[in-house]
C-alpha positions as CSV (number, residue, x, y, z in Angstrom):
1,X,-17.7,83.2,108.4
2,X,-14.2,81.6,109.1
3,X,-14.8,78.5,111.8
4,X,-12.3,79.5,114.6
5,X,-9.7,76.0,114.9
6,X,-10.0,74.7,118.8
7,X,-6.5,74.5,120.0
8,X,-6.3,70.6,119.3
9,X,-6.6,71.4,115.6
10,X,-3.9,74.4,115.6
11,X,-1.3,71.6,117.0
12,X,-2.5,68.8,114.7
13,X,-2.1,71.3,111.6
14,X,1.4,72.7,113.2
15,X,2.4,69.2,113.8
16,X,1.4,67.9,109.9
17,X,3.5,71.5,108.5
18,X,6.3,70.5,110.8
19,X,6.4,67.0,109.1
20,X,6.5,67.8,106.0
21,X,9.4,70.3,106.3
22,X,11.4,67.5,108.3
23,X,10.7,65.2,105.2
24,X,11.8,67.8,102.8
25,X,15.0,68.4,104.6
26,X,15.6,64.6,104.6
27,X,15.2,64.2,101.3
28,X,17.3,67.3,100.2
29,X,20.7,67.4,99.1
30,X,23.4,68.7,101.9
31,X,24.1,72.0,101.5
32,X,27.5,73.5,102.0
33,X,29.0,76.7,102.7
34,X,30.2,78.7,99.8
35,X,34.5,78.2,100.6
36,X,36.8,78.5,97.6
37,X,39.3,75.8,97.9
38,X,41.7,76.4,95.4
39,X,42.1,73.4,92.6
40,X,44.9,71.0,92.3
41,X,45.9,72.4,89.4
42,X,46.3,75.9,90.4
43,X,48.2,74.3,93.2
44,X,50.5,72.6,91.1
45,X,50.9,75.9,89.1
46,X,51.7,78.1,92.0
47,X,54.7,75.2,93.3
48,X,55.9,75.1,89.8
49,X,55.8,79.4,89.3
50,X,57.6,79.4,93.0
51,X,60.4,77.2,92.1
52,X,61.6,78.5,89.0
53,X,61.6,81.7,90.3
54,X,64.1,80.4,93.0
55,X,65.7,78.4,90.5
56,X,66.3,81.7,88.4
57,X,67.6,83.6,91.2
58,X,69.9,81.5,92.4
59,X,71.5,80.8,89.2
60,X,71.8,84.4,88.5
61,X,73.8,84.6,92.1
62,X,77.0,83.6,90.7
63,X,76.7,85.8,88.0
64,X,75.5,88.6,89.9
65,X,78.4,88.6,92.2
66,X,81.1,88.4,89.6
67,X,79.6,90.9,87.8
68,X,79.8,93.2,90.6
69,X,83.5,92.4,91.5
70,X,84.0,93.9,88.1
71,X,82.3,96.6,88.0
72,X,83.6,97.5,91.8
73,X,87.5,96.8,90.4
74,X,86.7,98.5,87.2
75,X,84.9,101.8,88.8
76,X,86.8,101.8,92.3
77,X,89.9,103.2,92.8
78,X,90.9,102.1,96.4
79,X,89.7,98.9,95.9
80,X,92.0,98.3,92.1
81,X,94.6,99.9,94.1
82,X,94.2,97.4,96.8
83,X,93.9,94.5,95.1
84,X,97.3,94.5,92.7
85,X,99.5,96.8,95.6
86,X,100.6,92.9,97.3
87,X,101.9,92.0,93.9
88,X,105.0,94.0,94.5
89,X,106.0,92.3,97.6
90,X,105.7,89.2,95.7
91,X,109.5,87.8,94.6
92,X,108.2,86.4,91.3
93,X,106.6,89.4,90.6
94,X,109.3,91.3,91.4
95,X,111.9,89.3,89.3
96,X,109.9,89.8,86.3
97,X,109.3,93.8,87.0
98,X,113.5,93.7,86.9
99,X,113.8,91.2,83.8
100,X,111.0,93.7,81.9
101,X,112.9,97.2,83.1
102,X,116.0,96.0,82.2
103,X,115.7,94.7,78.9
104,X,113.8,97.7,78.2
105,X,116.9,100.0,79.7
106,X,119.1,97.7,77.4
107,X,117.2,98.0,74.5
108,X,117.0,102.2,74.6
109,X,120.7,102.5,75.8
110,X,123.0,100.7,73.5
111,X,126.0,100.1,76.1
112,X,127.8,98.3,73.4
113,X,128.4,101.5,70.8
114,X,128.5,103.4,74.1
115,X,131.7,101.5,75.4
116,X,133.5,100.8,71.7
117,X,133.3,105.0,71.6
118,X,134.9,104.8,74.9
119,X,137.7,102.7,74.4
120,X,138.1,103.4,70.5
121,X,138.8,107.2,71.9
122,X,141.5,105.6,74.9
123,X,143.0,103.6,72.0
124,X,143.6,106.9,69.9
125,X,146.3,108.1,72.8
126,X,149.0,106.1,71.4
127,X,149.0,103.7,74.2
128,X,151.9,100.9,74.6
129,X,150.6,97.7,72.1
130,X,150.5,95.3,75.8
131,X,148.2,97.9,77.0
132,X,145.9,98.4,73.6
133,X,145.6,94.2,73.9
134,X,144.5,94.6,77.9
135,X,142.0,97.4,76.9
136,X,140.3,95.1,74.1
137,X,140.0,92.7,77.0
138,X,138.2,95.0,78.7
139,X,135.5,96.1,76.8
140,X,133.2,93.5,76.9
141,X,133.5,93.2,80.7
142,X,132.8,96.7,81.1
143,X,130.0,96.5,79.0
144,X,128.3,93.8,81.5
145,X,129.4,96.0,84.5
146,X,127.4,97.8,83.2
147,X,124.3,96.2,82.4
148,X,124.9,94.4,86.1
149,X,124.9,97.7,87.9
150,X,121.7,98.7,86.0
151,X,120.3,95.0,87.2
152,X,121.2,95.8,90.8
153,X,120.3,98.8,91.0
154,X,116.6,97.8,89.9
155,X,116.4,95.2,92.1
156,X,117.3,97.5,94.9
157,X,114.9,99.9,93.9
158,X,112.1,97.4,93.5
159,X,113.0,95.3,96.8
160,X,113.0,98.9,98.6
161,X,110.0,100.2,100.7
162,X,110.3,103.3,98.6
163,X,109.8,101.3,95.6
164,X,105.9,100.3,97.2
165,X,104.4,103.9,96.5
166,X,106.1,104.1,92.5
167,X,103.8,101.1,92.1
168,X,100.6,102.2,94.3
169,X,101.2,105.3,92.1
170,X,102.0,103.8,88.8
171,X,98.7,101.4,89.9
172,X,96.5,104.9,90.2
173,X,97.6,106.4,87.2
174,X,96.4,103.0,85.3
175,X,93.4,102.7,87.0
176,X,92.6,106.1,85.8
177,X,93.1,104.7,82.0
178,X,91.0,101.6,82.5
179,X,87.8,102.3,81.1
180,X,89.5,104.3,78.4
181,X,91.5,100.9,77.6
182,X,88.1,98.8,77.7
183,X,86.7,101.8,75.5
184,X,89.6,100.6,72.9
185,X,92.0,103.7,73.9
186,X,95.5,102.9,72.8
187,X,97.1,106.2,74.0
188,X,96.9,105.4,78.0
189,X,99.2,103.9,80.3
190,X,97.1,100.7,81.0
191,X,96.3,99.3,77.3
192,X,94.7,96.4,75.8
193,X,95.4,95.4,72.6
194,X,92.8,93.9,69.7
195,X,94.4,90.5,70.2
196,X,93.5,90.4,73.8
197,X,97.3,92.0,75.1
198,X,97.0,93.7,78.4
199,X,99.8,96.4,79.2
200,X,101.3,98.9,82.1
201,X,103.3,101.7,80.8
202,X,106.8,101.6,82.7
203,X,107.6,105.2,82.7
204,X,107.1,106.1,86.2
205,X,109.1,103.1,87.0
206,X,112.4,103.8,84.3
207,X,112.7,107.4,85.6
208,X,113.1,106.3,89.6
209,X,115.6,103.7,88.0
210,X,116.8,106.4,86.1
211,X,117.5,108.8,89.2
212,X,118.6,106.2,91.6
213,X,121.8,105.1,88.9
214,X,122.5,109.5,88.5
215,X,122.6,109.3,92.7
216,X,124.6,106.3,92.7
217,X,127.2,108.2,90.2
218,X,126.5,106.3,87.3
219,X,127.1,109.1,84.8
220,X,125.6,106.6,81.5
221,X,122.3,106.7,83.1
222,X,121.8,110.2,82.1
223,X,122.1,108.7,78.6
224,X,118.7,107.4,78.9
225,X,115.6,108.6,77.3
226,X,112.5,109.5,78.2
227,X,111.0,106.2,77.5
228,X,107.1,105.6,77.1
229,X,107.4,101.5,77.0
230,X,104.4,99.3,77.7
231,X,104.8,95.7,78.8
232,X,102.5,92.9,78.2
233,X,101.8,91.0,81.6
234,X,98.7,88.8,80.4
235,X,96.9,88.3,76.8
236,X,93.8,86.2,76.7
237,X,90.9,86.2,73.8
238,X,88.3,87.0,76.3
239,X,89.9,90.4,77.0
240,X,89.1,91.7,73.8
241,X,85.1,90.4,74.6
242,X,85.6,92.3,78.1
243,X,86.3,95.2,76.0
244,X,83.2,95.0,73.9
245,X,80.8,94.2,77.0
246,X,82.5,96.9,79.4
247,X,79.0,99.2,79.2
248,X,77.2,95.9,79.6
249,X,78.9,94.6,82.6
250,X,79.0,97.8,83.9
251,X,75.1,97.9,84.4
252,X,74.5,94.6,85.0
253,X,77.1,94.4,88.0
254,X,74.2,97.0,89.5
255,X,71.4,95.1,88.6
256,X,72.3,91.8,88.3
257,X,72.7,91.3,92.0
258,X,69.4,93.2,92.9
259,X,67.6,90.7,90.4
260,X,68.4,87.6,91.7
261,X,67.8,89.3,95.1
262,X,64.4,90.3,94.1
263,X,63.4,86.6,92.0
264,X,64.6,84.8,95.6
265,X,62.1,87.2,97.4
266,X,59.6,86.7,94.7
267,X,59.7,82.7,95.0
268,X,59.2,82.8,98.8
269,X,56.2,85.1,98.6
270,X,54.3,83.3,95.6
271,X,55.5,79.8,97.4
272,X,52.1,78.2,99.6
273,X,54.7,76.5,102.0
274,X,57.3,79.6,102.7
275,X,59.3,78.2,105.8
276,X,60.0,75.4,103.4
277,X,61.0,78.0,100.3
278,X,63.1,80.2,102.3
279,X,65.0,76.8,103.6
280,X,65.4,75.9,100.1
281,X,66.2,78.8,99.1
282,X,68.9,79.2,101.5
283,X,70.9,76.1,100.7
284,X,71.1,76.7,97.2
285,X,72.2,79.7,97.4
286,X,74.7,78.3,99.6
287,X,74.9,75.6,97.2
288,X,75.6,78.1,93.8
289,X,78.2,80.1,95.9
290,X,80.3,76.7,96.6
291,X,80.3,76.3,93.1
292,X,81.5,79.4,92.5
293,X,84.2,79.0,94.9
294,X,85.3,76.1,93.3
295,X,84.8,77.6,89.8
296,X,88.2,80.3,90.9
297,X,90.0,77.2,92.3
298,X,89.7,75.5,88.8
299,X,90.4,78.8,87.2
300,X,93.7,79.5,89.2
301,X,95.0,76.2,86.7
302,X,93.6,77.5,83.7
303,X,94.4,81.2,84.0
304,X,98.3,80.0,84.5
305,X,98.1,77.8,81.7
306,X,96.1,80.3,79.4
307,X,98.8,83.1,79.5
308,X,101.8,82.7,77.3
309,X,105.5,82.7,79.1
310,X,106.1,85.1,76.6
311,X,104.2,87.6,77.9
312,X,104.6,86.7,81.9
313,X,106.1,83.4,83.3
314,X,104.0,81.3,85.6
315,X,105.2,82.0,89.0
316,X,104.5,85.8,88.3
317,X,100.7,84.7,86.6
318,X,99.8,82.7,89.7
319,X,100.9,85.9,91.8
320,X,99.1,87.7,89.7
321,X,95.6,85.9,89.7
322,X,96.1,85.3,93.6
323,X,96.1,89.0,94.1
324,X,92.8,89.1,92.1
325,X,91.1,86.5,93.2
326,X,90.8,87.0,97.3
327,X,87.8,89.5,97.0
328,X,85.3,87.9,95.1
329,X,86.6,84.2,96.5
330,X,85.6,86.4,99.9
331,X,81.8,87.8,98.6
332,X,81.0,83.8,97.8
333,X,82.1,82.4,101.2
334,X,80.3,85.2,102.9
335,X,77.0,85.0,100.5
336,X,76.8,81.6,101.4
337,X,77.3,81.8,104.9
338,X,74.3,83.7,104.6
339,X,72.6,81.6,102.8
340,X,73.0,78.8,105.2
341,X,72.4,80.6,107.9
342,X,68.9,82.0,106.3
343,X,67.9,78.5,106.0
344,X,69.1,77.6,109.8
345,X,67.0,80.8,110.6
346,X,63.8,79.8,108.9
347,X,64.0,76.1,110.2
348,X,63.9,77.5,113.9
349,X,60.9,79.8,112.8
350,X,59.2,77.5,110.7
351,X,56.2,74.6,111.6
352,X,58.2,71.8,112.4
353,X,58.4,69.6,115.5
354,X,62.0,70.3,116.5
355,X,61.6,74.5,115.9
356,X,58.0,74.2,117.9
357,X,60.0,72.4,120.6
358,X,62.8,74.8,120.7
359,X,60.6,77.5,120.6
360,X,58.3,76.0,123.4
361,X,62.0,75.3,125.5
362,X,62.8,79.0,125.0
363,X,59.5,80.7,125.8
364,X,58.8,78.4,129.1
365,X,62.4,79.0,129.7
366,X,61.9,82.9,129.8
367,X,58.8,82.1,131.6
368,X,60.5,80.6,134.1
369,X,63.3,83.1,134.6
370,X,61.2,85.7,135.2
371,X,59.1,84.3,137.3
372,X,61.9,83.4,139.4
373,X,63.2,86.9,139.4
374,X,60.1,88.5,140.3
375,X,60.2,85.9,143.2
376,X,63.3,87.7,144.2
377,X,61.8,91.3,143.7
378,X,63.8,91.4,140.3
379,X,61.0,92.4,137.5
380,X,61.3,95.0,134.6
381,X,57.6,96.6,135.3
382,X,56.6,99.2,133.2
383,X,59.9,98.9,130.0
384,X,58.3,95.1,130.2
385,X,55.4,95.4,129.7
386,X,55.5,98.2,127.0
387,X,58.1,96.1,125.1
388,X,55.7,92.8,125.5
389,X,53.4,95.4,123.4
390,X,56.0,96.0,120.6
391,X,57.7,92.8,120.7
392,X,56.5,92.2,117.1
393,X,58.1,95.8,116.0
394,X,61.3,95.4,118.7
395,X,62.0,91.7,116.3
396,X,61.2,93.3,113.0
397,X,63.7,96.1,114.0
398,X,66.9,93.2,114.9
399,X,65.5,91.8,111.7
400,X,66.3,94.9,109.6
401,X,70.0,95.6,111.5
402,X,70.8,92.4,110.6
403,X,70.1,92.6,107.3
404,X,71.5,96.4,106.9
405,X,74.6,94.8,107.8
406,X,75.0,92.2,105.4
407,X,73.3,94.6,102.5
408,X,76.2,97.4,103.7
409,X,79.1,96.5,105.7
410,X,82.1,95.6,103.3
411,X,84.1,93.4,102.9
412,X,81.4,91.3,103.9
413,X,83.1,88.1,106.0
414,X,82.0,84.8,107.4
415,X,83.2,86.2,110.8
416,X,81.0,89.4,110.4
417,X,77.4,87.2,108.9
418,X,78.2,84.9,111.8
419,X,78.6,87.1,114.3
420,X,76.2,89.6,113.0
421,X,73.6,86.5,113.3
422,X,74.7,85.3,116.7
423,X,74.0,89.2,117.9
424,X,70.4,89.1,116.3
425,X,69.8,85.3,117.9
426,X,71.2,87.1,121.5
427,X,68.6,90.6,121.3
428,X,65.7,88.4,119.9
429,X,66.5,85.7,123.3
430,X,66.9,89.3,125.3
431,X,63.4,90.8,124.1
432,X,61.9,87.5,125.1
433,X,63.3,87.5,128.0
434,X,62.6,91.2,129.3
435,X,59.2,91.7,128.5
436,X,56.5,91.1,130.6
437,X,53.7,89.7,129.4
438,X,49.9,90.7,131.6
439,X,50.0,86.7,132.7
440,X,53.1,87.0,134.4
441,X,52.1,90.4,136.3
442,X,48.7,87.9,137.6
443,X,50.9,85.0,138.1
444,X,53.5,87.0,140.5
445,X,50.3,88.8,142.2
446,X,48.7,85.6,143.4
């Protein structure tokens, strides 16, 4: 029979069992929770993955946006159209169009046979010898009477505000040849040759020369043909690589911008610190599209020193490479505008001490207002405090309009990213401002 223990004995055993469990835990190791902390390594791994894919991206940005300049000049109408239409109004430009028309005029209508078949047929009318001496004098003048009144008349016609729809048209009926001509088709009226020649047919041009002599009464110009001449305005080596790599640019100006977009994004997300990545990000970017800008500075000099006076001469190559350039020099000012103003963006929304003091300054700063207006019996009641509930959605949504307008609205400006930014930075202030958080309902009840 078990001996029943007294109650003494119960708290003396209790008291030994509690001792030795106290000992135990003493003399245990300390135990800690099971938390993964990623390595140092892995650490290193992720900074290393989440720069190069920035690094990537924003070297592909310069790329990406010429590439898309050509393909939107190559594929776009309006936009070909509207980049070379200036030209005409440019005076060097213009002297050359009249140097190129006339020569080719001079060369298809031989005014020298023209006027020795003239005179030789006055001289058969048995005229006095005094007067068959004065009409030998005359020949040659007549001859440059008329090769002048072919020059004038050009130069009328090109100086004239009739003159600026030939060309837009003449421009369209290129444009409409161009990927034929990068293809390696000889037979349209915009051309390039296998040793990098690039050419405009003058037709169009010749036969409103043409009919503007017949209306002045210039009874020669009927004398000229039909003439299906092709001038060569620029020839550089790399044309005849732009020919080869048409289909290639063509995709890549589609993907090429979406890609770099896309790494960017990529090296933000995989980043551990991504207010610092997206700042980073930003001003290289920014950085990449300076260098790009000053990449079509550099090449304004080399593209007038590359083409051959032969071809054009200088004044009417820089006129030329002006009218080209204003687009894309447009797309790198306005990409990194962007950029900078991404990284001015994430530094306000970021964890440093000057954005949490800004922030803290605006929120007591709304605070305030509306306190004070609910003072005065101003308050937005119920719309405040349902947009307090979607404030998060109602930010995400100025977020997204913002960025549908750089993504969509073209040409894309400074003026329109700054402005565009300034509206987002004034609804975001607004929706802080209206809503009505629960605290401020209890605040203005008390």
């Amino acid at each position: 029979m078990a001996q029943i223990e007294t109650p003494e004995q119960q708290i003396e055993r209790l008291s030994a069992q509690v001792a030795q469990l106290q000992a135990r835990l003493e003399t245990a190791p300390p135990s800690t929770p099971a938390v993964y902390e990623p390595s140092r390594a892995s650490l290193r791994l992720r900074a290393f993955c989440a720069a190069l894919l920035i690094t990537i991206g924003v070297i592909l940005a310069p790329v990406a946006v010429v590439a898309a300049w050509t393909k939107t000049e190559v594929t776009d109408t309006g936009r070909f159209v509207a980049t070379l239409s200036p030209l005409v109004d440019d005076p060097a430009f213009q002297a050359f169009l009249v140097d190129q028309i006339t020569t080719v005029i001079d060369d298809q209508v031989d005014f020298e046979a023209i006027a020795t078949d003239l005179f030789d047929g006055i001289a058969q009318l048995n005229l006095p010898p005094r007067a068959q001496v004065a009409l030998r004098l005359l020949k040659q003048p007549a001859v440059e009477g008329a090769r002048s009144l072919v020059r004038t008349a050009t130069q009328r016609l090109i100086a004239s505000d009739a003159f600026a729809n030939i060309w837009e048209q003449t421009l369209r009926v290129s444009h409409s040849q161009v990927i034929a001509a990068l293809q390696g088709d000889t037979n349209g009226p915009l051309t390039i040759g296998a040793q990098g020649e690039v050419g405009i047919q003058l037709a169009p041009t010749i036969a409103a020369v043409k009919s503007a002599l017949v209306a002045q009464g210039f009874a020669l110009a009927d004398r000229i043909p039909e003439i299906n001449r092709t001038i060569q305005v620029a020839q550089s080596d790399a044309l005849v690589q732009a020919r080869v790599a048409y289909q290639i640019l063509d995709i890549l100006g589609f993907v090429l911008p979406w890609a770099s977009l896309l790494l960017l994004a990529a090296g933000i997300v995989v980043a551990r610190r991504k207010a610092r990545a997206l700042i980073w990000a930003g001003l290289l970017l920014a950085l990449s599209m300076a260098v790009l800008a000053t990449g079509i500075s550099v090449g304004r000099i080399l593209f007038a020193g590359s083409v051959s006076p032969q071809y054009m001469p200088r004044d009417a190559a820089l006129a030329t490479y002006e009218a080209i350039v204003p687009f894309i020099s447009a797309t790198a000012v306005a990409v990194g505008t962007a950029g900078v103003t991404v990284a001015v963006v994430a530094y306000f929304a970021g964890p440093f001490r000057g954005a949490i003091v800004v922030r803290r300054l605006t929120v007591d700063s709304a605070r305030s207002i509306r306190s004070s207006a609910e003072r005065r019996g101003g308050t937005t009641g119920a719309f405040g405090v349902w947009l307090y509930t979607v404030r998060r959605y109602a930010r995400i949504v100025v977020a997204l309009a913002a960025a549908a307008v750089v993504l969509f609205v073209r040409p894309l400006s400074p003026g329109v990213i700054i402005g565009t930014a300034v509206t987002a930075l004034v609804a975001i202030l607004l929706i802080e401002l209206l809503q009505r958080p629960p605290m401020d309902g209890v605040a203005a009840s008390l």
